[in-house]
Biopython code that builds the backbone (N, CA, C, O; Angstrom):
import numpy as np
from Bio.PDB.StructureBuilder import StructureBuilder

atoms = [
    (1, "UNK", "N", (101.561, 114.271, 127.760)),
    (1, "UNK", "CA", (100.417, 113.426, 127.517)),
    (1, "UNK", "C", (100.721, 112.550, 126.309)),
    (1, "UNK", "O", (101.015, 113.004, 125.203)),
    (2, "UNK", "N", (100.619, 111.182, 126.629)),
    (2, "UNK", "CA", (100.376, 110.501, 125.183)),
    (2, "UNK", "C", (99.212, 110.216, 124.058)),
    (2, "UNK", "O", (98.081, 110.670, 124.230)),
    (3, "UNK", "N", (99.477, 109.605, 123.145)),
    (3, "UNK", "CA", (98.779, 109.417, 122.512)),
    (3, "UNK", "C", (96.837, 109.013, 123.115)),
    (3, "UNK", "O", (95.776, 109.492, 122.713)),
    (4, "UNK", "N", (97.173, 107.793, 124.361)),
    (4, "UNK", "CA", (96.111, 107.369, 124.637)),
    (4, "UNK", "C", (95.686, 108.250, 125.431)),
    (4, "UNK", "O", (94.623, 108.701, 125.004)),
    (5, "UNK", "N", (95.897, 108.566, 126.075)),
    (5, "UNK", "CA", (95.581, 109.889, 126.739)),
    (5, "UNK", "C", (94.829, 110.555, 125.710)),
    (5, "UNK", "O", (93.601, 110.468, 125.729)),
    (6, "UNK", "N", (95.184, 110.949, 125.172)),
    (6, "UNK", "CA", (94.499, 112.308, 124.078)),
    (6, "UNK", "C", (93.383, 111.762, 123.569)),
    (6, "UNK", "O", (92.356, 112.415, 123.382)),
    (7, "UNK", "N", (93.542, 110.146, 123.231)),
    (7, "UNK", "CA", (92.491, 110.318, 122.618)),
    (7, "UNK", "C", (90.708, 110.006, 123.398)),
    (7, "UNK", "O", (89.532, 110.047, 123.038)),
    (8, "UNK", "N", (91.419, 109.735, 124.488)),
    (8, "UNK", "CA", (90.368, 109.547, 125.417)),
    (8, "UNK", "C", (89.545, 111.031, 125.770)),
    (8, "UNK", "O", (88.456, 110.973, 126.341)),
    (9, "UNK", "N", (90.132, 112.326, 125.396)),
    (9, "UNK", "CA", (89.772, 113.266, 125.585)),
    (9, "UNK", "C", (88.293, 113.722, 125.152)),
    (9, "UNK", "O", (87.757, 112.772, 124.582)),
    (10, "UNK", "N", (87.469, 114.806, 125.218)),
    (10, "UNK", "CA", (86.387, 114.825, 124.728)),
    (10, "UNK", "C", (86.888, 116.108, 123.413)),
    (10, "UNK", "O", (87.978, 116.679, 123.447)),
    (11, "UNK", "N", (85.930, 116.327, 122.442)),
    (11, "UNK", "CA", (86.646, 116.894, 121.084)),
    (11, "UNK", "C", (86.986, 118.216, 121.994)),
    (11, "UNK", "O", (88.188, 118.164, 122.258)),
    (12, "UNK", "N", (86.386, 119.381, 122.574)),
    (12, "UNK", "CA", (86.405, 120.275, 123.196)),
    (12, "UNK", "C", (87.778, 120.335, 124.031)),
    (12, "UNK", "O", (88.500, 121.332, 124.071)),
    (13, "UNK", "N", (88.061, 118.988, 124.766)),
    (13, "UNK", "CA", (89.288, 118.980, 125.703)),
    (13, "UNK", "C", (90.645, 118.802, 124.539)),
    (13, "UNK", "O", (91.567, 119.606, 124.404)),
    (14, "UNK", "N", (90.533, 118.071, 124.106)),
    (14, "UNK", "CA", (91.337, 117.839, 122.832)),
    (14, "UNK", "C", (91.733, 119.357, 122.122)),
    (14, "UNK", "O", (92.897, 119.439, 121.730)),
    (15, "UNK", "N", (90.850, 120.572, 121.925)),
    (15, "UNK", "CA", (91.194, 121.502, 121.017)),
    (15, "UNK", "C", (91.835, 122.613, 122.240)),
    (15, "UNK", "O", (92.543, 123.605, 122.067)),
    (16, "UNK", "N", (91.395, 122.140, 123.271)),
    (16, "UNK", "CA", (91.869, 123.439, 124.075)),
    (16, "UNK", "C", (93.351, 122.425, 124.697)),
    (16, "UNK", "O", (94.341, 123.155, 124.657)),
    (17, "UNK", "N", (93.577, 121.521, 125.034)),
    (17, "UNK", "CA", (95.117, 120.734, 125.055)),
    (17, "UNK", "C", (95.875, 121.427, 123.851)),
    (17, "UNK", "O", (96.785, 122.254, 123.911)),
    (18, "UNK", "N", (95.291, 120.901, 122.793)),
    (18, "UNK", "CA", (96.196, 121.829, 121.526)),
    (18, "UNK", "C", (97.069, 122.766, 121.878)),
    (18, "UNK", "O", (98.293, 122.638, 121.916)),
    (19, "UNK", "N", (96.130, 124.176, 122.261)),
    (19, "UNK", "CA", (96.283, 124.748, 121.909)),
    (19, "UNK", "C", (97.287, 125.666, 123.323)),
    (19, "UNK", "O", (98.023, 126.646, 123.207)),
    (20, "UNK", "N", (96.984, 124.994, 124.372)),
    (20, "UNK", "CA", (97.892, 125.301, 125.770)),
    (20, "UNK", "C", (99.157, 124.630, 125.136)),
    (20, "UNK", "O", (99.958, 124.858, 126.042)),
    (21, "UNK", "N", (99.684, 124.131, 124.430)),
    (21, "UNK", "CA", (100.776, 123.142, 124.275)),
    (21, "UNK", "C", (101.079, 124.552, 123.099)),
    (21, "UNK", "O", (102.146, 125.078, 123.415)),
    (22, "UNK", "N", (100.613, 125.061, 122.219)),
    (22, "UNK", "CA", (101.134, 126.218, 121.224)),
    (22, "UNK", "C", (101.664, 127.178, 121.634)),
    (22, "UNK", "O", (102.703, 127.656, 121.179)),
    (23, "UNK", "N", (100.643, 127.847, 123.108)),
    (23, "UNK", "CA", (100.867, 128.571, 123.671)),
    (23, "UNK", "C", (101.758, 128.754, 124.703)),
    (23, "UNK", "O", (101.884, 129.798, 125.342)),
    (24, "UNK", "N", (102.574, 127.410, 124.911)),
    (24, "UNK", "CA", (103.739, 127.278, 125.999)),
    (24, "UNK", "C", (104.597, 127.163, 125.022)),
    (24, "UNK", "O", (105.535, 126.447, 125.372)),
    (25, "UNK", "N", (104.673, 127.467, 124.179)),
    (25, "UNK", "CA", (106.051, 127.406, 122.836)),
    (25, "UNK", "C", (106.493, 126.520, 122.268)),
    (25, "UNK", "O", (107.564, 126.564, 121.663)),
    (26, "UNK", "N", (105.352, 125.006, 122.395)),
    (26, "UNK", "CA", (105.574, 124.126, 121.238)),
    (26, "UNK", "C", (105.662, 124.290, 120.166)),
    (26, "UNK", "O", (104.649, 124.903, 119.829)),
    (27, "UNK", "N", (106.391, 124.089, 119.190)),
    (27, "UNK", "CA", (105.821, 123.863, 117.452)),
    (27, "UNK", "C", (105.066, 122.703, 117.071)),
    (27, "UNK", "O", (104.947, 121.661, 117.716)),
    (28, "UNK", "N", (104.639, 122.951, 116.111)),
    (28, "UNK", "CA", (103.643, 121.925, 115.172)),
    (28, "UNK", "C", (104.354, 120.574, 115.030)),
    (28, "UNK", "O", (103.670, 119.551, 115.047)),
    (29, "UNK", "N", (105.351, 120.525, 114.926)),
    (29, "UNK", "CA", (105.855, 119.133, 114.946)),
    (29, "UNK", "C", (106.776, 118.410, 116.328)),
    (29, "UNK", "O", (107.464, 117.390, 116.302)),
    (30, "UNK", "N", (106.456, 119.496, 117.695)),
    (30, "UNK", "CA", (106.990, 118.889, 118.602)),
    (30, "UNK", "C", (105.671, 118.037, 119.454)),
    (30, "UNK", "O", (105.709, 117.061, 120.203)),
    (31, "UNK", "N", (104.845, 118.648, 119.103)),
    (31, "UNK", "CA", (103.668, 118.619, 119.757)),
    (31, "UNK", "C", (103.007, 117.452, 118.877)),
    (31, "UNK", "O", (102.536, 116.517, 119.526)),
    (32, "UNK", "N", (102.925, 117.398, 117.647)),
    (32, "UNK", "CA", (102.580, 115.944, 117.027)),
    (32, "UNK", "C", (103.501, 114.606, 117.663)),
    (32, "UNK", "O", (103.006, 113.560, 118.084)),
    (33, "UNK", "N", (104.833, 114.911, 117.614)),
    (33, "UNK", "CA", (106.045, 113.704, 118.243)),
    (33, "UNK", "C", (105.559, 113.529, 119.302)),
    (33, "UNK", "O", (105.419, 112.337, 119.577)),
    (34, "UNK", "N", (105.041, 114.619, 120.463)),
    (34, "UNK", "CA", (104.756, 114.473, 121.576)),
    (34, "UNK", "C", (103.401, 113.200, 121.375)),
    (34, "UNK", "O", (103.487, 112.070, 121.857)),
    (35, "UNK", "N", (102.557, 113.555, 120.805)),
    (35, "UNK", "CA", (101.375, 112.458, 120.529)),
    (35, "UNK", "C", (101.139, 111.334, 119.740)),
    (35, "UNK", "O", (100.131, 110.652, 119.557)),
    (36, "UNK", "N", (102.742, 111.264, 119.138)),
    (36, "UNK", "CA", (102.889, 110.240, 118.157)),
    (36, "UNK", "C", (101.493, 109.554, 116.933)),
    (36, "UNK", "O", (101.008, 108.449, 116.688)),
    (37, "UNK", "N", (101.242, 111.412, 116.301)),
    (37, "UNK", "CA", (100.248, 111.393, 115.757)),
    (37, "UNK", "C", (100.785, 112.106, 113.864)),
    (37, "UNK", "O", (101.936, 112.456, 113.601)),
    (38, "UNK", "N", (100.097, 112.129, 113.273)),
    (38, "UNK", "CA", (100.715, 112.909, 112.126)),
    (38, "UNK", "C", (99.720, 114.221, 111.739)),
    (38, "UNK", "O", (98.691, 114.240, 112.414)),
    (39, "UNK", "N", (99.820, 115.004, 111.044)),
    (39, "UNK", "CA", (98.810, 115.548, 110.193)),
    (39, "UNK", "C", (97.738, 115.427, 110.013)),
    (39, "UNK", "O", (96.800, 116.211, 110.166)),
    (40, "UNK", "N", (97.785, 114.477, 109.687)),
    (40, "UNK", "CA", (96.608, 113.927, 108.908)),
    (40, "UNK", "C", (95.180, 113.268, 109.846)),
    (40, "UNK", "O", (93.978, 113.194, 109.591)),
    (41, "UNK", "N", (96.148, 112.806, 111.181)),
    (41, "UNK", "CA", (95.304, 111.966, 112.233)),
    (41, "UNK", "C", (94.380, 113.506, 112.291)),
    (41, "UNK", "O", (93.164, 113.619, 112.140)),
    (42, "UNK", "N", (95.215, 114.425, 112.512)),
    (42, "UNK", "CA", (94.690, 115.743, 113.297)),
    (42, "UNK", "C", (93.653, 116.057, 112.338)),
    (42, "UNK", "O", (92.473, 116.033, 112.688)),
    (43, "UNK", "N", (93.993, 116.346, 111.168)),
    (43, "UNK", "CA", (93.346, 116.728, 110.393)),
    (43, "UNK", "C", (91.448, 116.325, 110.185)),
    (43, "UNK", "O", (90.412, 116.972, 110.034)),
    (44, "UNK", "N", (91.981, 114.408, 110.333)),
    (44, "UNK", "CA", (90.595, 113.620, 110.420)),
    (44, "UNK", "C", (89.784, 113.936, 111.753)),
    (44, "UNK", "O", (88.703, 113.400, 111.994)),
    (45, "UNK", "N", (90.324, 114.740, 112.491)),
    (45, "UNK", "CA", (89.581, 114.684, 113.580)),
    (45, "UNK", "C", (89.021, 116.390, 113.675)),
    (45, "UNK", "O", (88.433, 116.826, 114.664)),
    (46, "UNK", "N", (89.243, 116.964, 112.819)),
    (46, "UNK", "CA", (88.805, 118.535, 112.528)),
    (46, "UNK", "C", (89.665, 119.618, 112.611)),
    (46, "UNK", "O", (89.396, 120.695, 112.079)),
    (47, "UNK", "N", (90.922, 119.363, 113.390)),
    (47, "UNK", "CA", (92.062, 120.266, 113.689)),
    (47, "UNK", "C", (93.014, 120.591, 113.073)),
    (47, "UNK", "O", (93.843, 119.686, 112.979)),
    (48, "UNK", "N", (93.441, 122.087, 112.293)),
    (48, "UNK", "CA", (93.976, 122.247, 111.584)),
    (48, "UNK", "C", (94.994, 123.387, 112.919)),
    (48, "UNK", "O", (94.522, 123.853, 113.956)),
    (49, "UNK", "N", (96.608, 123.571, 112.337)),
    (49, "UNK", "CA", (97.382, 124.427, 112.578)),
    (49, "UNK", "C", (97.655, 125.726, 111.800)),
    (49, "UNK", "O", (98.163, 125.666, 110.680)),
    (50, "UNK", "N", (97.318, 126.934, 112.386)),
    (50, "UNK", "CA", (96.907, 127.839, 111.077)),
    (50, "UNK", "C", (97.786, 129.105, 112.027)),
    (50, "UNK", "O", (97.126, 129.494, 112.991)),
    (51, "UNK", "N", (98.804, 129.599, 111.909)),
    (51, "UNK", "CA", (99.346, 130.728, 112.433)),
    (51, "UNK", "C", (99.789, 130.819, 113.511)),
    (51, "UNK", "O", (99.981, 131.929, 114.009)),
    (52, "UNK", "N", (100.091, 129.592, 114.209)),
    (52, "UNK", "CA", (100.633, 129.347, 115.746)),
    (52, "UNK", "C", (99.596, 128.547, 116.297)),
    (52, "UNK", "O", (100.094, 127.854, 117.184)),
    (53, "UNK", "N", (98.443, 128.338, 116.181)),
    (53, "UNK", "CA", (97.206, 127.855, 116.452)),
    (53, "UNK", "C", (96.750, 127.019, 116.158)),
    (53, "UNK", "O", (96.971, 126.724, 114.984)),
    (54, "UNK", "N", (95.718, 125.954, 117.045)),
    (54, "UNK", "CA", (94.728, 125.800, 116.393)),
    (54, "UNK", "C", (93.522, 125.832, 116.189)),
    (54, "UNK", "O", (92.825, 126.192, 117.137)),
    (55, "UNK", "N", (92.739, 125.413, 114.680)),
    (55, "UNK", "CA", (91.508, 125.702, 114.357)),
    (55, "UNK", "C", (90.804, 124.575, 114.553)),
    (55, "UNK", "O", (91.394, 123.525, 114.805)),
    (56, "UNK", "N", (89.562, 124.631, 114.472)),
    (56, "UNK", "CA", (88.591, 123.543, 114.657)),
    (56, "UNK", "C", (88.109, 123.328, 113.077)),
    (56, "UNK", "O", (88.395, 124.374, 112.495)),
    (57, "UNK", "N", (87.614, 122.576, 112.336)),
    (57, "UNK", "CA", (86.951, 122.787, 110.945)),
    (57, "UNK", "C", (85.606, 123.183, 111.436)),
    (57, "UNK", "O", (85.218, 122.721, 112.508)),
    (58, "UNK", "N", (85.068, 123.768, 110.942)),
    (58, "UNK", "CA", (83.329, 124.267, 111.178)),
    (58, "UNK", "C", (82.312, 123.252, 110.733)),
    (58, "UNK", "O", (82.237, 122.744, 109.614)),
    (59, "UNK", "N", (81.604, 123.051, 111.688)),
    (59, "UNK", "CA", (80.747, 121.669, 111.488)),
    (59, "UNK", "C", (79.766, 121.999, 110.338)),
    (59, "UNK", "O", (79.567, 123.193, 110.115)),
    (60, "UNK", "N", (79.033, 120.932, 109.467)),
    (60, "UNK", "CA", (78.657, 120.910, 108.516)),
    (60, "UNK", "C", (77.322, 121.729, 108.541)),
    (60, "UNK", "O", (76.953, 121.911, 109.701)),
    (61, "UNK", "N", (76.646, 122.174, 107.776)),
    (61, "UNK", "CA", (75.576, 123.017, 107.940)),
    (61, "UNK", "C", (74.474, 122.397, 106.781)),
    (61, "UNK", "O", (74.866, 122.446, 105.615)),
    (62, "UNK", "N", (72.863, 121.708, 107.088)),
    (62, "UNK", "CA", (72.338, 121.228, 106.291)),
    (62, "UNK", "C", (71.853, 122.160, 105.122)),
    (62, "UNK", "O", (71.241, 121.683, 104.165)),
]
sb = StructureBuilder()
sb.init_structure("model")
sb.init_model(0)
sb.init_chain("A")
sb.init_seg("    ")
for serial, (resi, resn, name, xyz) in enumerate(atoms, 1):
    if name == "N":
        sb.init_residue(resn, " ", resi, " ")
    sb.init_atom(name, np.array(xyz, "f"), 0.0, 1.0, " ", f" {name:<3s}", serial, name[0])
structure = sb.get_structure()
């Protein structure tokens, strides 16, 4: 999948793509090359890599 692809995704489809791509034995930086994305894109969008995985950030609470 590329970049545009992904980002057309909904946030939900997006975290579970992640995380099928971890779980077929990508690493963290094959799987970014794959999306020609960095860190940081991921990051702005709530997704962190934490132990093979990933996390979602926890939405804000008033």
């Amino acid at each position: 999948m590329g970049r545009e692809e992904y980002l057309q995704l909904s946030e939900t489809e997006k975290f579970k793509f992640l995380n099928k791509e971890a779980v077929q034995g990508k690493n963290f930086n094959q799987i970014l090359s794959d999306l020609s994305m960095t860190k940081e894109d991921l990051a702005r969008e709530g997704f962190y890599y934490i132990g093979n995985k990933f996390v979602r950030k926890p939405p804000l609470k008033d």
